[in-house]
C-alpha positions as CSV (number, residue, x, y, z in Angstrom):
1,X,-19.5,98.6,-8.9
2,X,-20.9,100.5,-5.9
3,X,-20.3,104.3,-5.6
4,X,-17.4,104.9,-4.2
5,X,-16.4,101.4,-4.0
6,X,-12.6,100.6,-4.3
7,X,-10.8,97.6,-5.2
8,X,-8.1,96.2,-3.3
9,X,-6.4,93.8,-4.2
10,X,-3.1,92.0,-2.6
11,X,-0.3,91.0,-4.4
12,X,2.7,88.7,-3.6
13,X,6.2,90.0,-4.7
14,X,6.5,90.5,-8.4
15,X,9.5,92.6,-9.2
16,X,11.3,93.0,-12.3
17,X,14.8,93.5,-12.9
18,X,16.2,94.6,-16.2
19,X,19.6,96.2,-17.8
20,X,20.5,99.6,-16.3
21,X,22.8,101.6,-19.0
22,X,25.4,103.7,-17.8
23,X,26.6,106.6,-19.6
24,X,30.5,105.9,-21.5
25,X,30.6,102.7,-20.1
26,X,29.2,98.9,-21.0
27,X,25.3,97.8,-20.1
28,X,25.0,95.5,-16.7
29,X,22.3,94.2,-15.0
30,X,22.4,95.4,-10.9
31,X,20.0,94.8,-7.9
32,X,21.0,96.3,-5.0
33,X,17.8,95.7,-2.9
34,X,14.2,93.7,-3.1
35,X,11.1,95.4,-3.2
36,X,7.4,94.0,-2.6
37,X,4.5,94.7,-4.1
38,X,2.3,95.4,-0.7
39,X,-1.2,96.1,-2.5
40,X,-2.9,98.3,-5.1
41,X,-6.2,99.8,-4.9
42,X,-8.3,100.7,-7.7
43,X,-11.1,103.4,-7.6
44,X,-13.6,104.0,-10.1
45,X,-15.4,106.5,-8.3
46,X,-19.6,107.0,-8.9
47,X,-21.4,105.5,-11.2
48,X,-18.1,103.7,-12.6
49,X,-16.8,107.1,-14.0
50,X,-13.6,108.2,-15.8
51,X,-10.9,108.3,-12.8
52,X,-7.3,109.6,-12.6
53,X,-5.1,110.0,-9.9
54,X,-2.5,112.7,-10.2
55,X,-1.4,113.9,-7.0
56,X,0.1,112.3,-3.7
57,X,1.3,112.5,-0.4
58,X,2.2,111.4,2.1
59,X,0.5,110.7,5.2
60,X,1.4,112.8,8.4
61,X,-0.8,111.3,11.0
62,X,0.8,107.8,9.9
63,X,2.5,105.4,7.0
64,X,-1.1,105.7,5.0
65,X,-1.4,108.1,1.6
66,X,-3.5,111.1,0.2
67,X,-4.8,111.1,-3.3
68,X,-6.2,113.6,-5.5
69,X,-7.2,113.4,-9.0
70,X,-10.1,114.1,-11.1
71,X,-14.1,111.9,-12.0
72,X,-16.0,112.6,-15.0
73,X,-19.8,112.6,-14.3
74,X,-22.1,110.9,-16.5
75,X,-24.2,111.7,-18.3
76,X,-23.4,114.9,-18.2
77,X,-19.7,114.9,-18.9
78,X,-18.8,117.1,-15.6
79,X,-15.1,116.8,-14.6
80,X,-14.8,116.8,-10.5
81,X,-12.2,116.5,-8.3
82,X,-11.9,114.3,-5.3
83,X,-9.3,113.3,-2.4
84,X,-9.4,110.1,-0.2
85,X,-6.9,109.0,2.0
86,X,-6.2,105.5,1.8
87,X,-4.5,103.6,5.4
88,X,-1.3,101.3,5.1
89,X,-3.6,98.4,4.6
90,X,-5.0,99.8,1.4
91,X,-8.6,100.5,3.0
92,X,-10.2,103.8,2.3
93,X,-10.5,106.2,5.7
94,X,-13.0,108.5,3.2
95,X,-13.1,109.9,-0.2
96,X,-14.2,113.3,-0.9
97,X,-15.9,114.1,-4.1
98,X,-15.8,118.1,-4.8
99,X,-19.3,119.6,-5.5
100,X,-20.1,120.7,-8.9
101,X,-19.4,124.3,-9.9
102,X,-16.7,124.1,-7.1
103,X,-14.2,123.1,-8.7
104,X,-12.9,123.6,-12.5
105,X,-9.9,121.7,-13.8
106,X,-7.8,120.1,-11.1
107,X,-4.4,121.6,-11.8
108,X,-2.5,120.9,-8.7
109,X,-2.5,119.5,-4.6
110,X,-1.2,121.0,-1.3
111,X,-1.2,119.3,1.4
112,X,-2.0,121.1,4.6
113,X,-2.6,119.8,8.1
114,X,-2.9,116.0,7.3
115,X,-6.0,117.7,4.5
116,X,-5.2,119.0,1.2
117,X,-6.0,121.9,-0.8
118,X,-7.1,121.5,-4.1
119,X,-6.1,124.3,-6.9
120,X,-8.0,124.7,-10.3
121,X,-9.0,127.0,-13.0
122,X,-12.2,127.9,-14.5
123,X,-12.8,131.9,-15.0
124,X,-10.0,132.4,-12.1
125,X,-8.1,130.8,-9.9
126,X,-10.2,128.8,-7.4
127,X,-8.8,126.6,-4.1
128,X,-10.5,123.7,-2.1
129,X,-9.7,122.8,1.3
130,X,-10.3,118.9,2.4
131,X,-9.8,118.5,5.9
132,X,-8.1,115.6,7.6
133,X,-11.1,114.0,7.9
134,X,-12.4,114.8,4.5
135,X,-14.9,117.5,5.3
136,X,-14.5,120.4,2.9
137,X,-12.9,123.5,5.3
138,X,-13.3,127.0,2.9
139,X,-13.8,126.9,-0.9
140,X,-12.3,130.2,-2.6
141,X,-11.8,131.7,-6.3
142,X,-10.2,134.7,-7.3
143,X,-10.9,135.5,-11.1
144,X,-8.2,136.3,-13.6
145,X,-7.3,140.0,-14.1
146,X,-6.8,138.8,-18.1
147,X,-7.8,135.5,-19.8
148,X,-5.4,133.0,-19.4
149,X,-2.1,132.2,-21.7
150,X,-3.1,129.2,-23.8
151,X,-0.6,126.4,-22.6
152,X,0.0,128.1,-18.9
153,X,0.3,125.5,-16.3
154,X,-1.2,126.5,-12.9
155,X,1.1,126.0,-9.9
156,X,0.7,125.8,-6.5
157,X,3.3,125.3,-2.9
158,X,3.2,125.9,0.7
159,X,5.3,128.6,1.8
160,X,5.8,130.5,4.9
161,X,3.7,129.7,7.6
162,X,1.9,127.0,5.9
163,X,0.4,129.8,3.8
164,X,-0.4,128.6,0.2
165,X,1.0,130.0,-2.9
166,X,-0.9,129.6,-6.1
167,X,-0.2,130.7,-10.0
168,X,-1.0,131.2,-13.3
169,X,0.0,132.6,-16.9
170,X,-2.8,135.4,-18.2
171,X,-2.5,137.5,-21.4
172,X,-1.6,140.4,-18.3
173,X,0.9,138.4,-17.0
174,X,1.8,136.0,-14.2
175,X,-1.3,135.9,-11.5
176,X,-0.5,135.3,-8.0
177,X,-2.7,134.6,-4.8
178,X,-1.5,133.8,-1.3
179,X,-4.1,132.4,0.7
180,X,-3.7,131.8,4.6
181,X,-4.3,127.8,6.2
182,X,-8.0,129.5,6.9
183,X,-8.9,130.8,3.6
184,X,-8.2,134.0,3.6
185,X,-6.7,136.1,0.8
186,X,-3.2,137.8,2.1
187,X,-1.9,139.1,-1.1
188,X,-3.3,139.1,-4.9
189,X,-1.2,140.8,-7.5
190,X,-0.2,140.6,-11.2
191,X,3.1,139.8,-12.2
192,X,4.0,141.4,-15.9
193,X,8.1,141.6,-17.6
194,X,8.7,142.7,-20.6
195,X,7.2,140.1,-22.8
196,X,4.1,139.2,-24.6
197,X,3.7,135.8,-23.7
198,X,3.4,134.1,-20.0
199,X,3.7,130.7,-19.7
200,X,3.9,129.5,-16.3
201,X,5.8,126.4,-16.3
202,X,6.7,125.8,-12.3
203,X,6.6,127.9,-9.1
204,X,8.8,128.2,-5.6
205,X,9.0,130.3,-2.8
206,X,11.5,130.2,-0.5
207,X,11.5,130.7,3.6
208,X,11.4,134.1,3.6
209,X,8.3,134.3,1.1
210,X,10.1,135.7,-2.4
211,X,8.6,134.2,-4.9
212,X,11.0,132.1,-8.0
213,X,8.4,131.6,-11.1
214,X,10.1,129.2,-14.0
215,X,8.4,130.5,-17.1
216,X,8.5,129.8,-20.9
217,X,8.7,133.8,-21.9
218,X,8.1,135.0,-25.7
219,X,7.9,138.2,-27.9
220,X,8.3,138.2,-31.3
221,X,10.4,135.2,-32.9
222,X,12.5,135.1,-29.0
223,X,11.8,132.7,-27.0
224,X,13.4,132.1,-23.2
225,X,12.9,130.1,-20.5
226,X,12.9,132.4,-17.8
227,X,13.4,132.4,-13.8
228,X,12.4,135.5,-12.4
229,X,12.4,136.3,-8.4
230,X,9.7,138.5,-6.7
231,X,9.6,139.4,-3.5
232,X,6.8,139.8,-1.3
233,X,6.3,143.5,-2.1
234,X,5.7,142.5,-5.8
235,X,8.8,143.3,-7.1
236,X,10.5,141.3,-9.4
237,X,14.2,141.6,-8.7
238,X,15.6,139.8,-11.4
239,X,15.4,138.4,-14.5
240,X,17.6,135.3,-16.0
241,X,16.8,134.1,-19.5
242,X,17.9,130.9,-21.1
243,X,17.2,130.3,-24.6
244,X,18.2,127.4,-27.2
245,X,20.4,127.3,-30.2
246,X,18.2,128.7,-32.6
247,X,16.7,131.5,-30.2
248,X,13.4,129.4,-29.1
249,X,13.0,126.9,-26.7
250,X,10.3,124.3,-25.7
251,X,8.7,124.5,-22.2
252,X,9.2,122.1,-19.4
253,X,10.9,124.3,-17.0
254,X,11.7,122.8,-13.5
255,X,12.5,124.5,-10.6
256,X,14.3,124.0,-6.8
257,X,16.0,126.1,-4.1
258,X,19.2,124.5,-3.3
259,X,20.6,125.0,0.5
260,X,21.8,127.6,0.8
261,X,18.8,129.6,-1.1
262,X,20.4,129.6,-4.8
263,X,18.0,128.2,-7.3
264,X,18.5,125.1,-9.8
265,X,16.5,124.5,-12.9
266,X,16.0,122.1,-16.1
267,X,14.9,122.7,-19.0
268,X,14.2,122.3,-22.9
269,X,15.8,125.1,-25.1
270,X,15.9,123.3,-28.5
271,X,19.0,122.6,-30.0
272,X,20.1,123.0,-33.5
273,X,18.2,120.0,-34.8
274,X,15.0,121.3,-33.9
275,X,14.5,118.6,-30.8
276,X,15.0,118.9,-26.8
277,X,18.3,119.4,-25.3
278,X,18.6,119.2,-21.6
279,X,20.0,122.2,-19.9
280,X,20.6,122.2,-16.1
281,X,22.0,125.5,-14.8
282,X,22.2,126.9,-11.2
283,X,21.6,130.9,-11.0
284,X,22.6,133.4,-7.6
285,X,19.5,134.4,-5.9
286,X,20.9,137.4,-5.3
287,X,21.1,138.5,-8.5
288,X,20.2,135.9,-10.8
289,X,23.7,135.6,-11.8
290,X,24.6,132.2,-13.5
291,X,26.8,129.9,-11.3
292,X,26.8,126.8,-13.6
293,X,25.6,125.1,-16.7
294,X,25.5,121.6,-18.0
295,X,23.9,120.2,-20.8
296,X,22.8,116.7,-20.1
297,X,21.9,115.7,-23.5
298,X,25.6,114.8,-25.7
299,X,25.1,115.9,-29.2
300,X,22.7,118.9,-30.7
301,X,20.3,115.6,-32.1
302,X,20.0,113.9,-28.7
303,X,15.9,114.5,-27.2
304,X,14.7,114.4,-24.2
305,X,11.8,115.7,-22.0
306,X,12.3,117.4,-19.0
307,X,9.8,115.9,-16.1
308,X,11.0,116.7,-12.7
309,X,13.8,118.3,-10.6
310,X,14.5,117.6,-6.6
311,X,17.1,118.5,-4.6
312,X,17.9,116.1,-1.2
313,X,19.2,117.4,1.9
314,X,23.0,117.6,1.0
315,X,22.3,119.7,-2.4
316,X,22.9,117.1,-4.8
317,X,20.6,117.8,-8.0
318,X,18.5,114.4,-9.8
319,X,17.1,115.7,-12.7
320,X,13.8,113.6,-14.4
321,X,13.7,113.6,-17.8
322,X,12.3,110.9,-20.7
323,X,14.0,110.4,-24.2
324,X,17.8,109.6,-24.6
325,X,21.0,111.1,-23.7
326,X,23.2,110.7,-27.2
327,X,21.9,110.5,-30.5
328,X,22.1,106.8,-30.8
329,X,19.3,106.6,-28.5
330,X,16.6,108.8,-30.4
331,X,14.4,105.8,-31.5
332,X,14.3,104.1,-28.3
333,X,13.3,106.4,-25.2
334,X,13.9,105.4,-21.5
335,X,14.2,106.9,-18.1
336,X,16.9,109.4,-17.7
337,X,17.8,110.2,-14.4
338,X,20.8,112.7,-13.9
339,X,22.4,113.6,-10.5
340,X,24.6,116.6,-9.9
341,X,26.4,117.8,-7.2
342,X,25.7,121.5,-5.7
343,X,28.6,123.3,-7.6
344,X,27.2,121.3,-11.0
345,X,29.4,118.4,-10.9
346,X,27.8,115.6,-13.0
347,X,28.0,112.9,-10.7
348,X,26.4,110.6,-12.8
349,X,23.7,110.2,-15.6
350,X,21.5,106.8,-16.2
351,X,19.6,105.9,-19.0
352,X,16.6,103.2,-17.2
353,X,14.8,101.5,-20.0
354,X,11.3,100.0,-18.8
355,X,12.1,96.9,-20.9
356,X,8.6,96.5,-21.6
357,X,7.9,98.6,-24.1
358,X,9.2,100.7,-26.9
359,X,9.2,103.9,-25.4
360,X,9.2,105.1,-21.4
361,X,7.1,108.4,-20.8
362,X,6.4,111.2,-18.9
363,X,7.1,110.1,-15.2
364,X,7.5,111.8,-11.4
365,X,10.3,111.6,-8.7
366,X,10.6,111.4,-5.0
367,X,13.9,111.3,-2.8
368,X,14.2,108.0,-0.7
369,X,15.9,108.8,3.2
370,X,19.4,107.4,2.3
371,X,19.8,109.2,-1.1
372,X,18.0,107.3,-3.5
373,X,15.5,107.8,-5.7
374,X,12.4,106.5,-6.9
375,X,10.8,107.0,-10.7
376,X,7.5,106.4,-12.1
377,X,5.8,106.8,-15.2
378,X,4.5,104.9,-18.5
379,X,6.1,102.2,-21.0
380,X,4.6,102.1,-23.9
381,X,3.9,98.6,-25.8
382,X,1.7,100.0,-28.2
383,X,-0.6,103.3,-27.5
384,X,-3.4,101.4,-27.1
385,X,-1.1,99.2,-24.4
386,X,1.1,100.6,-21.7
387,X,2.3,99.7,-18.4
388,X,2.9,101.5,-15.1
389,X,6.1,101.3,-14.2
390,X,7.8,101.8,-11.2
391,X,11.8,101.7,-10.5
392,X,14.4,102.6,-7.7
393,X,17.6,104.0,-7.8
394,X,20.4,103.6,-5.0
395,X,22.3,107.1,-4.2
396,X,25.5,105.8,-7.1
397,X,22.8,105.6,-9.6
398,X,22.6,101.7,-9.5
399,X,19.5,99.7,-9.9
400,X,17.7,98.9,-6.7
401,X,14.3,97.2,-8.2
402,X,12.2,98.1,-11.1
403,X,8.2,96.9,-11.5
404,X,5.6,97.0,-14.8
405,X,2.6,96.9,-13.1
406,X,-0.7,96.4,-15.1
407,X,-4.5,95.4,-13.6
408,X,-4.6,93.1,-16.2
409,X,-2.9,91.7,-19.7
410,X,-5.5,94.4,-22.5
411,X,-5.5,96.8,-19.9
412,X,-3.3,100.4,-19.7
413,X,-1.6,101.9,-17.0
414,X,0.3,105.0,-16.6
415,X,2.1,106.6,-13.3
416,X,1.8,110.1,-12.2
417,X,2.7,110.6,-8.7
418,X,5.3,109.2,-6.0
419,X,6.1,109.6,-3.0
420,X,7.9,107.7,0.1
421,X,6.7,107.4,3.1
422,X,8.9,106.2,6.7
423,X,10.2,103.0,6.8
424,X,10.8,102.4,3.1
425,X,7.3,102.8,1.8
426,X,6.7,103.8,-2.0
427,X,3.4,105.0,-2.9
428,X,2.5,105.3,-6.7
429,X,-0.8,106.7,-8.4
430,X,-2.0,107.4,-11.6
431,X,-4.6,105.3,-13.7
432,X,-5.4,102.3,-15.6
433,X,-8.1,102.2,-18.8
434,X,-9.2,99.7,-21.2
435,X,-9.6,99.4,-24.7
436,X,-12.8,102.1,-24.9
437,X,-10.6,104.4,-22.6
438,X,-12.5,104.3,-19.2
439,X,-10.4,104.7,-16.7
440,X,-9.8,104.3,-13.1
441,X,-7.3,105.8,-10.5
442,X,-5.1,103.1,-9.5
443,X,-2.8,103.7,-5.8
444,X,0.4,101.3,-5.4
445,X,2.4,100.8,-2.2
446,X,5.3,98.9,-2.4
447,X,8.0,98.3,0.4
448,X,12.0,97.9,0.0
449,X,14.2,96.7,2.8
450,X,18.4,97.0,1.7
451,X,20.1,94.0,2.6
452,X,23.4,95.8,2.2
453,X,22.3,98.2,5.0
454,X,21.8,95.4,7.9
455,X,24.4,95.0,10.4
456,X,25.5,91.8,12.1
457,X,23.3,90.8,14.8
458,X,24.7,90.6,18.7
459,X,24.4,87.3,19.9
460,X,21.4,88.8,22.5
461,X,18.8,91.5,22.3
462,X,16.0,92.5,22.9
463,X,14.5,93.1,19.9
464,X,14.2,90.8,16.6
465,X,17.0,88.7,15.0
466,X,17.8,86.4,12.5
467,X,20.6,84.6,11.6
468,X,22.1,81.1,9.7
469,X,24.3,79.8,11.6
470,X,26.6,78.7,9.0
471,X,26.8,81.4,6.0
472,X,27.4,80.7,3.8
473,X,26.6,77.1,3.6
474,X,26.2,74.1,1.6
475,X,23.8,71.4,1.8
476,X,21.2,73.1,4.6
477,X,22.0,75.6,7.6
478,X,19.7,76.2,10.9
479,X,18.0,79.5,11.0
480,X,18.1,81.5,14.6
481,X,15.7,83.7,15.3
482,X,14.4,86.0,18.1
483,X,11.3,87.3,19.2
484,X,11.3,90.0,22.1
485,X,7.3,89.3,22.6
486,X,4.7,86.7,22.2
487,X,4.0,87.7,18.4
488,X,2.8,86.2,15.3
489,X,5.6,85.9,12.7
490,X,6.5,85.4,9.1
491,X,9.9,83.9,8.2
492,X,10.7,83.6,4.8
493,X,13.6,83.3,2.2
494,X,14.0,85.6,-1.0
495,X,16.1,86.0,-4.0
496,X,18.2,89.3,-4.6
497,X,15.6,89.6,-7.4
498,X,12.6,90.1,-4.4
499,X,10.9,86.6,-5.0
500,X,10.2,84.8,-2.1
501,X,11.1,81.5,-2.9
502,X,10.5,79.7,0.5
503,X,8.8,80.0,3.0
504,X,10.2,79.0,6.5
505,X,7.5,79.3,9.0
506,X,4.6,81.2,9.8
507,X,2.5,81.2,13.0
508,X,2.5,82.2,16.6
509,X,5.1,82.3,18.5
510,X,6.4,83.1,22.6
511,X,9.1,85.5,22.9
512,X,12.8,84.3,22.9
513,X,14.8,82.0,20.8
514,X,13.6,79.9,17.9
515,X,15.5,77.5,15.3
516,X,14.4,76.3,12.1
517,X,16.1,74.3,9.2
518,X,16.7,75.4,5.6
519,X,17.5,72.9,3.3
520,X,18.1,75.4,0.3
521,X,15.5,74.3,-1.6
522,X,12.3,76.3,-2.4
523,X,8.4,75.5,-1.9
524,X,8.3,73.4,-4.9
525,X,11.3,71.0,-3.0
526,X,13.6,71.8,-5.8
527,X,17.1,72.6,-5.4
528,X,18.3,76.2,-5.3
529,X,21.0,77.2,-7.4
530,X,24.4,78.7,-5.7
531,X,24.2,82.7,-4.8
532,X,23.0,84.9,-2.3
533,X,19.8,84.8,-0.6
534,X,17.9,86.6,2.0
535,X,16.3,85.8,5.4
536,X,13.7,88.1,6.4
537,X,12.0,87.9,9.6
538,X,8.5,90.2,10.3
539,X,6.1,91.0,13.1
540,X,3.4,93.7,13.6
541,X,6.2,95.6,15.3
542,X,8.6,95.5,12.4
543,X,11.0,92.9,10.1
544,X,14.6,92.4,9.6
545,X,16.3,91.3,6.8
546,X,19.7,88.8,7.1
547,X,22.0,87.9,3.5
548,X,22.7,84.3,3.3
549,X,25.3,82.4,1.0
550,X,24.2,79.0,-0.8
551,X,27.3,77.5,-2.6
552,X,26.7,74.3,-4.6
C-alpha cells in the first residue's frame, strides 16, 4: 500500500439486532431506530506498519472526525504517534505522523482548537500539539520528579481556559503539569498522601481549576480506590477512600463532575470471592463526604470491569462496564450499561450481549443529544477472532441498533473510541489485525435517524416531506413527497431492522410535489410481509424519515 494511503470503503446498511436482557425481568428483542453503516476507513500508515486507533473526536469546524493512535516503524520497531482528520465523506484532510524521539507512548488525546494535543511518557511527561491543519504547533516534556508507578495510567483534560491538564503516578507521587493552548508551563507540582503506592487511574478538573484525581492507593496489605481533590494552590483538600470486602481492590477507577460540581465514580473493590464488584458512589466536593452508594453487581460472585463513566446534561449517571451483573452470568460476559439518576437512583441496568461471540470486552461510551447512548468495544469468537462491535441505547435503556463490524471473515477487530457528532453521526475507531497480528486503525461512521421522533407532516412547506397517503395500507399506497429546490434525491423504503429493502426512486428532481407508487414489495419483486416500514427521503441539504403500516 502507498504511505499514508487509506482505504475507504462504502458500505450499504448492515445492522444487527439481537436480545437485549433486562435486569429482574424476561429477555426481548427491541429496535427502536435504524442505523447505517455510512463508511469505514482503514489506515495502515508507512510502510504497511502496525496501526491503532485509540482516541477520537469530534470535529468542530464540521460533521468530519479526529483520530489519534499509535504506528510501529519497521525495521526498527519505533512506536509513533499520529493524528489525521478524516471529512464526512471518509477522505483524509491530512495525517500527521509525530517525529521520532518526539513522542514516547501515546497515553492520551486533547482536543484543542479544531487540533489535538497528544500526551505520552518516556522519561517524563511529554505533550504534542497538531494544529488544525496538521502542522505540529509546540512539542514539550517535563521529566518525572521520581520513576513512574508500574501500572499508573497517564491522564490528560482540558480545563479552564482551554488550558490542558496532564498526569501521572511516580514512586513520589501523583505528577501534575498545566500547560497553556501555546505551550507554556503554568504550574508543575507533585502531588504525595499518605501512601506508598500511586496509581493514577483517571483525572478531572472542574471550572474553577481544582483538580479530582481517581487513584488505586496502597500501603502495606490496604488497598483503596481513592478520590482526592486539589486545588490550584496544590493542596489536597480531601481524601475519600473506598475499598473492597477483603480490604483490597482492583483498579479501574472512573471519574465525572455531576452539575452541580459534586463528583461521581465507578469502580472495582473486589468482593469476597476474590472477583470485581461494581461500586458507584457519589462524594460532596466540599468535603468529600459520601452522598450515595450502589453496588451494581447483585451477589459478592458477580464480575465485571469497570470501562467508562459519563454524566449528560440533566445529571443522570451511565456507567460502562464488561462482565455480568448476577452470578449466573460469570461464564458469558456482555455489555453492561447502568444508568443512575443524580441522587443514586438506579434507573435501570442492561446486560447487551454482542451475540457474536462468547465474551464482549473492554469498550468506550459517548452520550447521544436526546439521552441515549452509544457503546463500543470487542466480542470475542475465539482470541485469535473478534469483532468490532458497535450498539445504541435509547435514554429507557432499550435497544436502538447494534453492529459486528469486521474487514473481513479471518480478520480481528476491536473498538476503542466513540464519539457522536451533530445530526446523529456515530464515529467509532480502534483496529483490525490478521492472523500474524498486523494491524491497522480502522474509523467507522455510522448514521441513525428515530422514526419515533418525526412529527406528522403539514400538508405544505417549504422544506422536505414525505408521506403515504394511505397508512397504513394494504395492497400498494402512493408516496408524496416534497422538494423545496431543484435537488438530486434518494427515496427509499427500510425495515425497523435498518435494511433498505426497496428502493423508490433516485434521480434529479425540480422543486415541489412528486408522487410515486409502492407496491409493498421489495427489489427482488417479492411480497413484504405485514409490519411497519419506513420512508425516508434525502437530499444534500438533509433527509426525513416517515413510519408506514403494511397489513396483509
Amino acid at each position: 500500500m502507498h504511505p499514508l494511503a487509506s482505504r475507504r470503503i462504502l458500505r450499504s446498511v448492515v445492522v444487527l439486532v439481537l436480545p437485549l436482557l433486562l435486569i429482574g425481568a424476561a429477555a426481548s428483542a427491541v429496535l427502536a431506530d435504524p442505523a447505517v453503516l455510512d463508511w469505514t476507513d482503514t489506515w495502515g500508515g508507512p510502510g504497511d506498519h502496525n496501526d491503532e486507533a485509540t482516541f477520537a473526536f469530534a470535529d468542530p469546524g464540521g460533521d468530519g472526525v479526529l483520530v489519534a493512535g499509535t504506528t510501529i516503524r519497521r525495521p526498527d520497531i519505533r512506536t509513533l504517534a499520529f493524528a489525521r482528520r478524516l471529512g464526512a465523506d471518509g477522505l483524509a484532510d491530512w495525517t500527521t505522523i509525530v517525529p521520532p524521539d518526539t513522542l514516547g507512548t501515546l497515553r492520551a488525546a486533547v482536543p484543542l482548537d479544531g487540533g489535538v494535543v497528544l500526551v505520552g511518557r518516556g522519561a517524563g511527561l511529554q505533550l504534542v500539539a497538531v494544529g488544525a491543519d496538521g502542522s505540529l504547533q509546540w512539542v514539550l516534556e517535563r521529566p518525572f520528579p521520581a520513576a513512574l508507578d508500574f501500572s499508573s495510567e497517564v491522564r490528560a483534560v482540558r480545563g479552564p481556559g482551554d488550558r490542558i491538564y496532564a498526569a501521572a503516578g511516580t514512586a513520589a507521587g501523583f505528577f501534575l503539569v498545566v500547560v497553556s493552548p501555546a505551550g507554556v508551563v503554568e504550574r508543575e507540582t507533585t502531588i504525595t498522601t499518605t501512601t506508598l503506592a500511586y496509581n493514577l487511574n483517571d483525572l478531572v478538573v472542574d471550572a474553577a481549576g481544582d483538580v479530582y484525581l481517581g487513584a488505586w492507593l496502597g500501603e502495606g496489605s490496604s488497598q483503596w480506590l481513592s478520590i482526592l481533590r486539589v486545588d490550584p494552590t496544590d493542596a489536597v483538600l480531601w481524601r475519600q477512600d473506598t475499598t473492597g470486602d477483603i480490604g483490597s481492590v482492583f483498579g479501574n477507577l472512573r471519574l465525572a463532575l455531576l452539575p452541580g460540581g459534586d463528583v461521581v465514580a465507578a469502580g472495582n473493590p473486589e468482593s469476597i470471592c476474590g472477583v470485581f464488584r461494581v461500586q458507584v458512589w457519589s462524594v460532596a466536593a466540599a468535603d468529600g463526604g459520601l452522598l450515595w452508594s450502589d453496588v451494581l453487581t447483585e451477589g459478592p460472585c458477580a464480575s465485571a470491569a469497570v470501562r467508562r463513566i459519563a454524566v449528560d446534561a440533566t445529571g443522570d449517571v451511565v456507567v460502562l462496564a464488561d462482565g455480568g451483573l448476577d452470578e449466573a452470568s460469570l461464564g458469558d460476559r456482555g455489555f453492561v450499561v447502568a444508568r443512575y439518576a443524580p441522587d443514586g437512583e438506579r434507573r435501570w441496568a442492561r446486560v447487551v450481549p454482542s451475540g457474536v461471540g462468547s465474551s464482549d470486552l473492554d469498550g468506550a461510551l459517548a452520550l447521544t443529544a436526546d439521552g441515549g447512548v452509544v457503546v463500543t468495544g470487542r466480542s470475542i469468537i475465539t482470541w485469535q477472532l473478534q469483532r468490532l462491535v458497535t450498539f445504541s441505547l435509547a435514554p429507557d435503556g432499550e435497544l436502538r441498533w447494534l453492529d459486528a463490524w469486521s474487514a473481513g471473515p479471518a480478520l480481528s477487530s476491536s473498538g476503542q473510541a466513540v464519539v457522536v457528532a451533530p445530526g446523529g453521526v456515530v464515529y467509532v475507531v480502534g483496529t483490525t489485525w490478521n492472523a500474524d497480528v498486523f494491524t491497522d486503525a480502522v474509523t467507522l461512521r455510522y448514521h441513525h435517524f428515530t422514526a419515533s421522533a418525526v412529527a406528522p407532516l403539514p400538508a405544505t412547506g417549504g422544506g422536505l416531506e414525505v408521506a403515504p397517503l394511505l397508512n397504513p395500507f394494504s395492497g400498494s399506497t402512493r408516496v408524496r413527497f416534497r422538494l423545496p429546490a431543484d435537488a438530486s434525491f434518494t427515496l427509499a423504503v427500510y425495515d425497523v431492522a435498518g435494511r433498505r429493502v426497496r428502493l423508490l426512486r433516485t434521480g434529479q428532481a425540480a422543486a415541489g410535489p412528486h408522487e410515486v407508487t409502492w407496491s409493498g414489495r421489495d427489489d427482488n419483486g417479492r411480497v413484504l410481509p405485514s409490519g411497519t416500514y419506513l420512508l425516508r427521503l434525502e437530499t444534500a441539504r438533509g433527509a426525513v424519515t416517515r413510519r408506514v403500516g403494511l397489513l396483509r
